[in-house]
Structures are given as structure tokens and as C-alpha cells.
MARLO-695906 format. One line per 10 residues: their letters; for each residue x, y, z of C-alpha. Coordinates in Angstrom, 2 decimals. Each point is the difference from the previous one (the first is absolute). Example, Ala and Ser with C-alpha at 12.3 -4.5 7.8 and 13.67 -1.06 7.14 Angstrom:
<sites>
as> 12.30/-4.50/7.80  1.37/3.44/-0.66
</sites>
This chain:
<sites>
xxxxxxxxxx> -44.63/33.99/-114.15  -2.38/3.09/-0.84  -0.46/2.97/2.26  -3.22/-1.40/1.46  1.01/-3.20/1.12  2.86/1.30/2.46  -1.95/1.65/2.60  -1.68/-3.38/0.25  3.03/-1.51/0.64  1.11/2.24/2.35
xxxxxxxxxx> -3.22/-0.37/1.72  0.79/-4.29/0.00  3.48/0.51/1.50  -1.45/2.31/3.18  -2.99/-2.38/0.87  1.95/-3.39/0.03  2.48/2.37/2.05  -2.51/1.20/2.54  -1.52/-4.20/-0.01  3.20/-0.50/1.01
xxxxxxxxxx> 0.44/2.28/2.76  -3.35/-0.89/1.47  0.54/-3.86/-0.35  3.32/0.80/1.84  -2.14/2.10/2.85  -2.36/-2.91/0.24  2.83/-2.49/0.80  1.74/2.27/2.67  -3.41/0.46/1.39  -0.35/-3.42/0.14
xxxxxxxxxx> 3.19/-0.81/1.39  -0.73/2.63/2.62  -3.00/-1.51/0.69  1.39/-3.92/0.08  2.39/1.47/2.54  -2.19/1.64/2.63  -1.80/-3.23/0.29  3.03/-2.46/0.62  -0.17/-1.70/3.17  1.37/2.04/3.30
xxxxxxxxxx> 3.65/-2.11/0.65  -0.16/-2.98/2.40  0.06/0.77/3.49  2.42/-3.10/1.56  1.14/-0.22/3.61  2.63/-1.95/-0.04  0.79/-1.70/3.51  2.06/-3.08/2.12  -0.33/-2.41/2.57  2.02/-2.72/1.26
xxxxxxxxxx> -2.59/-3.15/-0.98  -2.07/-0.94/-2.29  -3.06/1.19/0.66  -2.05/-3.89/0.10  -2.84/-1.02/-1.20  -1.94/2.91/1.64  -2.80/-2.49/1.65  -1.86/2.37/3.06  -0.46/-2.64/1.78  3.40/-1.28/0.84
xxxxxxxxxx> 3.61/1.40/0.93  3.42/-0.85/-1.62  1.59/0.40/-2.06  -3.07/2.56/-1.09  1.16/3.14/1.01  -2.05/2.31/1.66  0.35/3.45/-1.55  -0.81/-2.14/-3.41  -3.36/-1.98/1.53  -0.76/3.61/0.78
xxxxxxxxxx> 0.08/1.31/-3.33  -2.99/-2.67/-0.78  -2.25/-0.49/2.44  -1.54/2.06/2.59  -1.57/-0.18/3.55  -3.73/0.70/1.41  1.70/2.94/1.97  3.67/2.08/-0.25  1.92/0.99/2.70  0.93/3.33/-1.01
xxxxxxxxxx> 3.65/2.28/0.03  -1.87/1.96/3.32  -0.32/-3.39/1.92  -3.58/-0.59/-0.57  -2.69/-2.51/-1.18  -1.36/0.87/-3.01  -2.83/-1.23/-2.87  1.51/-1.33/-3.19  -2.23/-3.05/-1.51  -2.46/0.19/2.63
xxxxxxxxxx> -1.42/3.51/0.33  -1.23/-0.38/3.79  -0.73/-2.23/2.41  -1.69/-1.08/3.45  1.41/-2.02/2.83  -2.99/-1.71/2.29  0.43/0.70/3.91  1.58/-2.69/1.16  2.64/0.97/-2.78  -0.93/-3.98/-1.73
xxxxxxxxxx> -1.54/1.18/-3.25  1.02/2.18/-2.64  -2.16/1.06/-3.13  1.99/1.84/-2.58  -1.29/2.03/-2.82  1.57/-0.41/-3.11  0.88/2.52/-2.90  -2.31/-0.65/-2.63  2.17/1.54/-3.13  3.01/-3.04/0.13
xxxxxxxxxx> 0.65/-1.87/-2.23  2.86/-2.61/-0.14  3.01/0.45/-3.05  -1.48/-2.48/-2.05  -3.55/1.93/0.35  -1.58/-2.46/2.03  -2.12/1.81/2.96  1.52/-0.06/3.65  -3.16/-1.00/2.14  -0.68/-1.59/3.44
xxxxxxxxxx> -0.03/-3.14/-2.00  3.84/0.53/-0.32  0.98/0.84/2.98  -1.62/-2.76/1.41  1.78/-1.92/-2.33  2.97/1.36/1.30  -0.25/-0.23/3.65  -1.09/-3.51/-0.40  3.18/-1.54/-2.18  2.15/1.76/2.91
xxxxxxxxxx> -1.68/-2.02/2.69  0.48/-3.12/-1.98  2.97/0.73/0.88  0.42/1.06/2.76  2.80/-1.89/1.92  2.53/2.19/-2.79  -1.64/3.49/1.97  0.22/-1.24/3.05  2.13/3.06/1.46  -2.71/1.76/-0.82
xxxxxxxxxx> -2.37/-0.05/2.98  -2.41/1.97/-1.91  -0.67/-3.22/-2.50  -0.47/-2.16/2.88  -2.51/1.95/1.09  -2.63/-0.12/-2.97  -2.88/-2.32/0.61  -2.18/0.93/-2.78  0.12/1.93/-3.56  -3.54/1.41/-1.23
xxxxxxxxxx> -1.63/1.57/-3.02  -2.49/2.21/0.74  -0.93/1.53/-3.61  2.67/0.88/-2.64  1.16/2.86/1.79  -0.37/-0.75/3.58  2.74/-3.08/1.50  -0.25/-1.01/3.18  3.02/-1.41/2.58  -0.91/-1.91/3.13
xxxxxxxxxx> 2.98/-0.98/2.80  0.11/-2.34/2.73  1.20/2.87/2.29  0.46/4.14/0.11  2.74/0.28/-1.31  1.75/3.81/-0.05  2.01/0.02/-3.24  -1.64/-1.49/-2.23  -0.15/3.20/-2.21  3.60/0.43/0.55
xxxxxxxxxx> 0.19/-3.50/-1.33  -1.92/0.66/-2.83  1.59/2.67/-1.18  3.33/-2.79/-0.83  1.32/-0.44/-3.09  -0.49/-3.51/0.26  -1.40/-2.59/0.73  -3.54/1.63/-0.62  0.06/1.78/-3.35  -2.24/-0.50/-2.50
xxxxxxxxxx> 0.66/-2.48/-3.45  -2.74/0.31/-2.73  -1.81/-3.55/0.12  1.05/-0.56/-3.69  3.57/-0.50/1.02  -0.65/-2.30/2.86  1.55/-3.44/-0.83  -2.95/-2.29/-1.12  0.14/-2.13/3.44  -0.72/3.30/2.11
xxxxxxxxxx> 3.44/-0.57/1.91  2.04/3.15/-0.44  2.39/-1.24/2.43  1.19/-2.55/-2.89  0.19/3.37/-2.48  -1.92/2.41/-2.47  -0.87/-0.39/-3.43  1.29/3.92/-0.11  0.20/2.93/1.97  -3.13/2.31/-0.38
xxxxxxxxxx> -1.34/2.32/2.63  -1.52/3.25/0.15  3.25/2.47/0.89  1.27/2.51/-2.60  2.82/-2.17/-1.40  -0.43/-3.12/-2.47  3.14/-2.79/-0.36  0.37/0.36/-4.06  3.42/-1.60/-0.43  2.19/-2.31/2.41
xxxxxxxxxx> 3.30/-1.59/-0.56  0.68/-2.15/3.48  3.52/1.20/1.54  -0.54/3.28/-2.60  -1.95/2.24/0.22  -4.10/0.39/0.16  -1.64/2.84/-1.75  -3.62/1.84/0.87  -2.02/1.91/-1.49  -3.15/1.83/0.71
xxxxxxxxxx> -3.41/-1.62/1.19  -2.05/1.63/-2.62  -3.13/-1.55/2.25  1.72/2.22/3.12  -3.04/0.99/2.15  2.31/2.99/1.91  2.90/2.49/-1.58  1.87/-2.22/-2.60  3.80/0.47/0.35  1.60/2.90/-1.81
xxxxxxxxxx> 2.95/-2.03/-1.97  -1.02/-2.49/-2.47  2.00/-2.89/0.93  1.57/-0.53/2.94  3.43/-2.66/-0.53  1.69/-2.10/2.83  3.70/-1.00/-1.09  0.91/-3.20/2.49  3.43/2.05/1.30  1.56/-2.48/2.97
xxxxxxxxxx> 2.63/1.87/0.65  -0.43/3.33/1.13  3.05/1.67/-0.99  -0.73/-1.13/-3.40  -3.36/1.97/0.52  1.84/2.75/0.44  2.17/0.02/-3.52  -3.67/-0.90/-1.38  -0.98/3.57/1.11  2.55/2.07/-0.66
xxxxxxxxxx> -0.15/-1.69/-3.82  -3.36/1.24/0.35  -0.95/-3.74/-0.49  -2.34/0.55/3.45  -1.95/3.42/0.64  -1.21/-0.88/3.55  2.14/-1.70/2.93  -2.71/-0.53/2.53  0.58/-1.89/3.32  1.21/-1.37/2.84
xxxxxxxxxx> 3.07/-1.98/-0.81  -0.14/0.99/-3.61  3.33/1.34/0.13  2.24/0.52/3.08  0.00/3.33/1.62  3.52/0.89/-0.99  -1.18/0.17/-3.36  -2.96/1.93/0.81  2.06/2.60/1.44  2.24/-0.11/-3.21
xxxxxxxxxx> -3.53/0.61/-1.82  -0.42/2.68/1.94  3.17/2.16/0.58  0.07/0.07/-4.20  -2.87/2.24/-0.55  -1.47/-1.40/-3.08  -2.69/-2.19/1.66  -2.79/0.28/2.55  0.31/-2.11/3.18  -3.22/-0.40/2.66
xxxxxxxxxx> 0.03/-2.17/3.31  -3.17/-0.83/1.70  -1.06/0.06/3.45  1.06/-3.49/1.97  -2.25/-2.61/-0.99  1.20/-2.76/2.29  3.21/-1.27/1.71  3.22/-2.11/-0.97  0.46/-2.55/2.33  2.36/-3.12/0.65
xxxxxxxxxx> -2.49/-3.25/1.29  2.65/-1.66/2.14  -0.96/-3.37/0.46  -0.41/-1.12/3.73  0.01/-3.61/-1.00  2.74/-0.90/-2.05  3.78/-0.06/1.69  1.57/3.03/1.64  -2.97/2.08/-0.35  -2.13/-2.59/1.95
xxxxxxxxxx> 1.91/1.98/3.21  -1.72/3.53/1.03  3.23/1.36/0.98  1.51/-0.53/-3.38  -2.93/1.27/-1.28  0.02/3.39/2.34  3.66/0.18/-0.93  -0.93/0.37/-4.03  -1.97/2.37/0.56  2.45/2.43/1.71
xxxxxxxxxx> 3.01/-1.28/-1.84  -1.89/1.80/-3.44  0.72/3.39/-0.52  -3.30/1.50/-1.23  1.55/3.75/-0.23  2.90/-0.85/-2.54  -2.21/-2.20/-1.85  -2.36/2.77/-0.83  2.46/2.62/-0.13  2.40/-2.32/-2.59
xxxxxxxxxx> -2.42/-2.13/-1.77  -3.11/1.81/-0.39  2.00/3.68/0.32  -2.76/1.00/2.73  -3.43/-0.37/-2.44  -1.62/-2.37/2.74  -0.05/0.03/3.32  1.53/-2.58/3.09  -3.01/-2.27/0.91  -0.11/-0.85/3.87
xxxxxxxxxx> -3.00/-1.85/0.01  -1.12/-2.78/-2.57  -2.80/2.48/-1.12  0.30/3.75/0.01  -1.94/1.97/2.88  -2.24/1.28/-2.44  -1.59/-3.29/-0.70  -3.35/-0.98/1.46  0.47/-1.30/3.69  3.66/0.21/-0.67
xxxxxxxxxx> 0.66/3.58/2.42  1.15/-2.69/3.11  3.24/1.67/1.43  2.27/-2.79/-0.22  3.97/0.57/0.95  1.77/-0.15/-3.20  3.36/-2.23/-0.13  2.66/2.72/0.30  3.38/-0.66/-2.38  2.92/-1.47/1.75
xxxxxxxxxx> 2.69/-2.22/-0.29  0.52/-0.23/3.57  -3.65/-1.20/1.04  -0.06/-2.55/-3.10  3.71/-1.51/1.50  -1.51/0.24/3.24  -2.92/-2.21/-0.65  1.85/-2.82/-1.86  2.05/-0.06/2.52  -2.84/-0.46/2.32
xxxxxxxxxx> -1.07/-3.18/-2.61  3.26/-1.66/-0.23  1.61/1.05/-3.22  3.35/1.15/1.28  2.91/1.45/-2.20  2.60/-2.46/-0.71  3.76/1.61/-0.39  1.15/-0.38/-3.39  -3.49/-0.29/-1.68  -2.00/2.40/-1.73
xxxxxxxxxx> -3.18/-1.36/1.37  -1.68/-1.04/3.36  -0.66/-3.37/1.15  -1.86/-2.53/1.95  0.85/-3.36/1.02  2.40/0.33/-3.03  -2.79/0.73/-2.84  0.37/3.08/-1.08  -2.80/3.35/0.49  -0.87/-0.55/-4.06
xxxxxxxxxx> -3.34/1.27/-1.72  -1.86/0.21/-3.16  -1.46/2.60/-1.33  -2.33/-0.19/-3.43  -1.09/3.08/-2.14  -1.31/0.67/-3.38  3.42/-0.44/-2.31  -1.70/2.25/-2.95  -0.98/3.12/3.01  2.50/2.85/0.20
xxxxxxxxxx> -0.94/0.65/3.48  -0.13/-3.41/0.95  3.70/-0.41/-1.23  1.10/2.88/1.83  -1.95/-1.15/2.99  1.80/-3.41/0.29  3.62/1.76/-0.40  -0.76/2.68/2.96  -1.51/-3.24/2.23  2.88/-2.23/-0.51
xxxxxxxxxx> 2.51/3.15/1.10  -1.70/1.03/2.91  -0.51/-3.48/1.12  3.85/-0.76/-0.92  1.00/2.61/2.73  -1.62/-1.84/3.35  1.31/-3.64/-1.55  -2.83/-0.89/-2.01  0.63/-1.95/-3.26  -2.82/0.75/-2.62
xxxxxxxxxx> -0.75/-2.02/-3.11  -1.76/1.86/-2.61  -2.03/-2.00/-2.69  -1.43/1.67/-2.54  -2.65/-1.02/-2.29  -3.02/0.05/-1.79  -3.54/0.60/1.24  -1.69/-3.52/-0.74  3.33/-1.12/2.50  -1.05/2.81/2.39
xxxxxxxxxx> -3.30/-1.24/0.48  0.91/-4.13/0.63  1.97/1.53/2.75  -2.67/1.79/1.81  -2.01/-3.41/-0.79  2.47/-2.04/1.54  1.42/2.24/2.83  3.79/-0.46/-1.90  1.50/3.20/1.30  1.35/1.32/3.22
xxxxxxxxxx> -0.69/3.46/-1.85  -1.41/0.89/-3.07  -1.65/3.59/-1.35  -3.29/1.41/-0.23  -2.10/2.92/-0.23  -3.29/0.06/1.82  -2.62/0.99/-2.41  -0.89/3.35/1.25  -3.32/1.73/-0.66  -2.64/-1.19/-0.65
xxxxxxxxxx> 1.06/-3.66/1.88  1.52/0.81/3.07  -0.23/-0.34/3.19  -2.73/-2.34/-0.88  1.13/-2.24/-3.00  3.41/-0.69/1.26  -1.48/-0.69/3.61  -1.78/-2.72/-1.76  2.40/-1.59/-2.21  1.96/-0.24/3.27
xxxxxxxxxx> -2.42/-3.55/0.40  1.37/-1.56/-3.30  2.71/-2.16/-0.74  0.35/1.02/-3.74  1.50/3.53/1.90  2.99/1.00/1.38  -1.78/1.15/2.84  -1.47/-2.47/1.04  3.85/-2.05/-0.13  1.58/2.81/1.37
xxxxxxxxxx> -2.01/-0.22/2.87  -0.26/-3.60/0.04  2.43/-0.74/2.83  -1.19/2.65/2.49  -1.51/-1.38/3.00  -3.23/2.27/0.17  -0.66/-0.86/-4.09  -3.73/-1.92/0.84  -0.87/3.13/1.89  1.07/2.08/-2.82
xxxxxxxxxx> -1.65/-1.83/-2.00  -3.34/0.37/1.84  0.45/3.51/1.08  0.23/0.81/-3.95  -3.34/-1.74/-0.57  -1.90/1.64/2.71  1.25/3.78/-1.38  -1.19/-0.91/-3.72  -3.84/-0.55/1.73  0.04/2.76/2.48
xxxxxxxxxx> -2.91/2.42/-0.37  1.31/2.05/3.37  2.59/2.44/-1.29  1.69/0.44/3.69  0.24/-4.20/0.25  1.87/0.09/-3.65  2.12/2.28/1.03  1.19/-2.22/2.95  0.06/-2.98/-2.14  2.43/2.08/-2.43
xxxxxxxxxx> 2.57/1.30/2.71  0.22/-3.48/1.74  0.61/-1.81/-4.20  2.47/3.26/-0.74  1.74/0.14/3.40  0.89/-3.91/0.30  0.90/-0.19/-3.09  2.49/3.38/0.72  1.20/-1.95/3.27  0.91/-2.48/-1.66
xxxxxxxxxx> 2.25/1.24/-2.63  -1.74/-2.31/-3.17  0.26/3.22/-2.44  2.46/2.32/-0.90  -1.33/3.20/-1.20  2.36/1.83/-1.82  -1.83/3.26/-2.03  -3.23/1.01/-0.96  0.22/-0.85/-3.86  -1.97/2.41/-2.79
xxxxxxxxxx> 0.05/0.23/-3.55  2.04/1.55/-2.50  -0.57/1.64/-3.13  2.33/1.16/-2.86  -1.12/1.30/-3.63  0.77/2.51/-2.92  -1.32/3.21/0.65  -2.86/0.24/-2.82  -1.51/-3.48/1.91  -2.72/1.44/2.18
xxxxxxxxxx> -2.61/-1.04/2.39  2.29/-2.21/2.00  -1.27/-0.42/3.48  -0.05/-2.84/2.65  -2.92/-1.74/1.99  -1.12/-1.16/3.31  1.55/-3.17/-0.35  3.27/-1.01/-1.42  -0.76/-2.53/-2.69  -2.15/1.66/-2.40
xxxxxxxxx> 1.37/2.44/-2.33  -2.29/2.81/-1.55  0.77/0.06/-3.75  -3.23/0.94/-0.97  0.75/3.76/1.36  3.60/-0.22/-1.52  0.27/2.18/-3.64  2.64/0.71/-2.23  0.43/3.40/-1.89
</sites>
């Protein structure tokens, strides 16, 4: 090689070195680049409940569970966490004097999850295919009460009743039975009380996947016409057994408890004392109470009935089961309830009056036997609860002691809702467990389901001399227009009822909350079966 050709060599070696170098820089670059825009991680909130969640139809009740139809579909109006009425789908409205007609105003910028529009058109829609069938809403007096649905433009709906009646935006403001299904999923014969074609509605959250007994996953309504959720899916893992739901947490399998009944209070407390989560309970939302049946056996006698209801010791339970988070309920509905404030004498604990009154009936102790008897049948009882509810459980256990101490023999059945509800159908108890529904139904809802068979209510109170004028008295409140009449109506309902010992109140229930502590945005509402997700984040 001559003198002149190595420089030009040299020269080839440093440029394919400095190509190199910047194809090299160009690929980092790009790398860097590739990276920024990848896809923030997956926000999933991973949650439990007991059931499966149904086929999520608005219009009907179980097995769809509420907090689920709630995720869907939404209501004209919301009754808010501060106890008040408030616009949701319909932006305003106007009630006519003689408190007949409503007109309501609806939002103009919704839009179902399929992207069909949400007009008058649809609510009509709605509203009718509920009162074809109506006999299924009969407890709601509110139903009965609608003589005419109306279109006035595309935006405007109008709702005619046979009478005034005072709730009826109370009543709206349900989770069911008057939500709103996009027409495209009604079934092709109109009937929604036969099913859905699928769930679609206007509310933030979308059904994407569902396996029956599973779990149910939802995602974000992309077509949302209010603040989309935060989290990108939200997943329901069908949990029974709450104990189990427990383990699923702490394996970090579940990143929300949420609840009444989710888990029992013992293990909330557990949660708790460790440090490593945070816990929340609400306000009280509405009351656990015991229907005891005044026409079926031993309970058909007031005395035996009076006698329950100072045989229980409400103090312990609250102290031992739910470790003082609610409070003893004297009264069927707390005093903070509309026309609930009525002074009635609370039944006082003790073993002494209880003996004292079944003496007073008959049932005498017989030496050498555990229980009391009559005419040689024993004082025996049944009481039914919810077999997959922690509470519930614990309820039944506390009942059957206490009771076990004046001579009373208590059979506890547990078992599943769909059983639950026959019973209240068919008046098959002599006790059996309920909530009331708190805000926004009472005292007004429960008043009148009190009129239907399909409730315990109505069997509880089936055997009770005075029922008719129940009965009547709980139509006449629902139509009042004079406030100081209504109240009457209310105290005479609430005290008879008190008088004659058909409920046993026990505590005034809330909910409970448990979660890691980068979930945020966790907060409870107004009523007790919807859950806010759509506020809940994860960091």
C-alpha cells in the first residue's frame, strides 16, 4: 500500500465508526421514544360479593343485585349523600298544583352505551313495559299511581297520576324498578318482565365479560354523559363465603371490601387493629330488624311476642357482635327519619319481664326440661336468616341464646336468598330477618309494601286484629297533601305496629369499607345499596 492511500483508509475506518455510533444513537432514541408512549398500566379494582350479580334487567329484582343494576342504569333524579333530591337524567322539573302532573326536562348530551340517544321516546318506553307489569311492583304504591306517560318533544316527558302523591321523587330516585334500558336491548315482544336482549343503559359502567356464579367484569361507558370512573375496569369475584373474602384480600386477590355483611365485624376489627389497611363506616342507613310473624304458631300470641322482644339483649349484641360500630335501635325506624320523631317507650332488656309475660300466656316451666310448655307442646320457634351473611349468622346464634334463657327453644334455618323470599311469599316463618331499606324508601316505601302479600310485612302483620285498618291507614298517608294529617296517619301505622310487638329492631345497620392504602376516593352514599366506584382510584 503506498503512502497516499493510507490516510484514506484511515479516513474509511473513522466514518463507518462514527455511522455506527449515530445508528446506535438513533436506536436508543428510538427506544426512548417507543417507551414514553407505552400505554399507562391498567387500573383494576378488584372486588366481592356474595351472588352473582343476575342478569342486570332494571326493571325487575332477584337475583339482580342492586349495587350491580346500579352500575348500568340510572334514574330521572338522585337522592344524594346530604339527603336530598337531586337532577341526574332529567335536569329540572315542574309539579302542577294539585301535585297530579309532572313535566321533566331531560339532559340533552346522553347517550346510551351502545350510542343510541336517551330521549323522551325512551323513557316512555320505559315507564310503559313497567306498567305492563305492574302486579310484580305492586309494593310500590308509586307505580300504582301512574295513569298516564307523555311525550312532549324529545326533551320534555311528561307523568300524569291518578292522585298527589308525596314521594314520588323519592320513588324515582330507586334503583329499580324505573331505570332506564336502551330500546335496542328490549326483548323483541316489548315485555322486559320476560328478560333483555342485554344490559345497556346510560351509567358510567358497561358489563364486558360475565361468567354466571363467577365473576362479571365492567368497564368504562366511553358514551358516559357525566365524570367517567377513574379505574379502567371494575371486577366482581362471586365470594359466598365471607371469610373466604377475607383470605381473598389479604392475598391481595380483592383491593376493596365494601359493605354491609361483606365480612363480619370481627374481621373488620382484625382489619383494623393491623395497621396496613384503611377502614371507613358510614352514617346508619337503616335498621336490622327481626319480622316476627303474628300468624304462624307461638308468635300468633302478643305476649309471646312482647316477651321476644325483652328476652333479646340489644346491648351485648352490639357490644359483642358488631364491637359497638352501630347503634341499639328502639324503634323500627331511627328518630331521624321523616315522621319517625314519635316518642314511643322502648322495650327495656329483661329476663324477668319476658318470664313474666309467658307466664301470663300459659307457657310454664316444666321441672326437668330445658324448655317451657303448653298443654304439653313445647314453646318452639323458627327463625330464618341469610346462611351466606356474617351478621345474619351471628344474629341467629345471639337470638337462640337469649331466647334459651326464659325457656324458649329456637330453630335456626339458614339458607339462600331465592328460599328467603318464598318465605316472606308464603308467610313460612314465625321469625325471619330483614333490613328496612333506609333512605331514600322509608317511612314511605315500607309503609306501603306493608299492603302486599309477596312481603314479610304484610305476613308478619297478617294475624293482628287491626291489619284492614292498617292497611287503610297506610293508603290514606301515601295521598295526603296536609303535612300535619300525615303525620297523624304515621304515628297511629308506627305506634300499633310498636304495641304490638310484630318487629324486632335490633341496631341501626351502616356500611363498611376496607382497602389498601394507595386505593383512594372511597366514600359512601345516601342510600345503602349503591356503591360509588366511579370516585374510587388506585395509585
Amino acid at each position: 500500500m503506498s503512502e497516499t492511500t493510507k490516510p484514506f483508509q484511515k479516513f474509511k475506518r473513522y466514518a463507518a465508526l462514527l455511522i455506527s455510533l449515530i445508528l446506535l444513537v438513533s436506536l436508543l432514541v428510538g427506544c426512548g421514544a417507543q417507551t414514553s408512549q407505552a400505554p399507562a398500566k391498567e387500573k383494576v379494582l378488584n372486588f366481592s360479593w356474595a351472588k352473582d350479580i343476575g342478569a342486570l334487567n332494571p326493571h325487575m329484582y332477584n337475583p339482580n343485585q342492586m349495587f350491580a343494576q346500579a352500575l348500568v342504569y340510572e334514574s330521572l333524579v338522585q337522592y344524594s349523600d346530604s339527603g336530598k333530591i337531586v337532577p341526574w337524567l332529567a335536569e329540572s322539573w315542574t309539579i302542577s298544583p294539585d301535585g297530579k302532573e309532572y313535566v321533566f326536562k331531560l339532559r340533552k348530551d346522553v347517550k346510551f352505551s351502545d350510542g343510541t340517544v336517551f330521549n323522551a321516546a325512551a323513557v316512555k318506553k320505559n315507564f310503559d313495559a313497567v306498567l305492563a307489569n305492574n302486579k310484580r311492583h305492586d309494593w310500590l304504591a308509586f307505580i300504582r299511581q301512574i295513569k298516564e306517560t307523555q311525550v312532549i318533544n324529545d326533551n320534555t316527558f311528561k307523568l300524569v297520576l291518578k292522585d298527589a302523591y308525596y314521594p314520588v321523587l323519592q320513588e324515582l330516585a330507586l334503583i329499580r324498578p324505573i331505570r332506564f334500558l336502551a330500546p335496542s336491548a328490549f326483548p323483541d315482544n316489548g315485555n322486559t318482565g320476560e328478560g333483555i336482549k342485554k344490559p345497556v343503559g346510560t351509567g358510567p359502567w358497561v358489563l364486558s365479560e360475565y361468567k354466571q356464579g363467577e365473576v362479571a367484569v365492567f368497564v368504562r361507558n366511553e358514551h358516559y354523559w357525566g365524570t367517567k370512573p377513574k379505574v379502567d375496569k371494575l371486577v366482581v369475584k362471586i365470594i359466598p363465603d365471607s371469610e373466604s373474602r377475607v383470605v381473598a384480600f389479604e392475598k391481595k386477590e380483592l383491593n376493596l371490601l365494601y359493605g354491609n355483611g361483606s365480612i363480619s365485624l370481627d374481621a373488620f376489627k382484625q382489619l383494623q387493629a393491623s395497621g396496613k389497611y384503611e377502614t371507613k363506616l358510614s352514617e346508619p342507613l337503616a335498621t336490622r330488624v327481626l319480622a316476627i310473624n303474628s300468624n304462624k304458631g307461638v308468635t300468633k300470641e302478643l305476649k309471646v311476642r312482647q316477651a321476644l322482644q325483652h328476652a333479646f339483649n340489644k346491648d351485648a349484641f352490639v357490644k359483642g357482635v358488631l364491637f359497638g360500630t352501630e347503634h341499639k335501635a328502639d324503634t323500627l325506624l331511627a328518630t331521624n327519619f321523616p315522621y319517625c320523631n314519635l316518642g314511643l317507650k322502648p322495650y327495656e332488656y329483661s329476663e324477668d319481664k319476658a318470664k313474666a309475660l309467658l307466664d301470663e300466656a300459659g307457657w310454664r316451666v316444666v321441672q326437668g326440661k330445658e324448655f317451657r310448655e303448653k298443654d304439653g307442646q313445647p314453646l318452639e320457634l323458627e327463625f330464618c336468616f341469610e346462611s351466606t351473611n356474617a351478621i345474619q349468622k351471628s344474629v341467629a346464634e345471639v337470638l337462640q341464646g337469649d331466647l334459651k334463657k326464659i325457656g324458649v327453644k329456637v330453630k335456626l334455618t339458614g339458607e339462600e336468598q331465592g328460599a328467603l323470599d318464598q318465605r316472606q311469599k308464603d308467610g313460612n316463618f314465625n321469625i325471619i330477618y330483614g333490613d328496612t331499606w333506609g333512605a331514600p324508601y322509608d317511612p314511605h316505601s315500607l309503609v306501603g309494601s306493608m299492603r302486599e302479600p309477596a312481603h314479610a310485612d304484610y305476613q308478619a302483620q297478617l294475624g293482628l286484629p287491626m291489619k284492614a285498618e292498617i292497611d287503610k291507614l297506610a293508603t290514606e298517608v301515601l295521598v295526603s297533601t296536609d303535612e300535619t294529617k300525615r303525620q297523624e296517619l304515621y304515628k297511629h301505622i308506627f305506634t300499633t305496629l310498636h304495641e304490638q310487638a310484630v318487629y324486632l329492631p335490633l341496631s341501626y345497620l351502616a356500611n363498611l369499607a376496607v382497602y389498601p392504602k394507595n386505593v383512594t376516593g372511597v366514600t359512601f352514599m345516601g342510600s345503602q345499596y349503591e356503591i360509588p366506584f366511579g370516585n374510587i382510584d388506585i395509585q
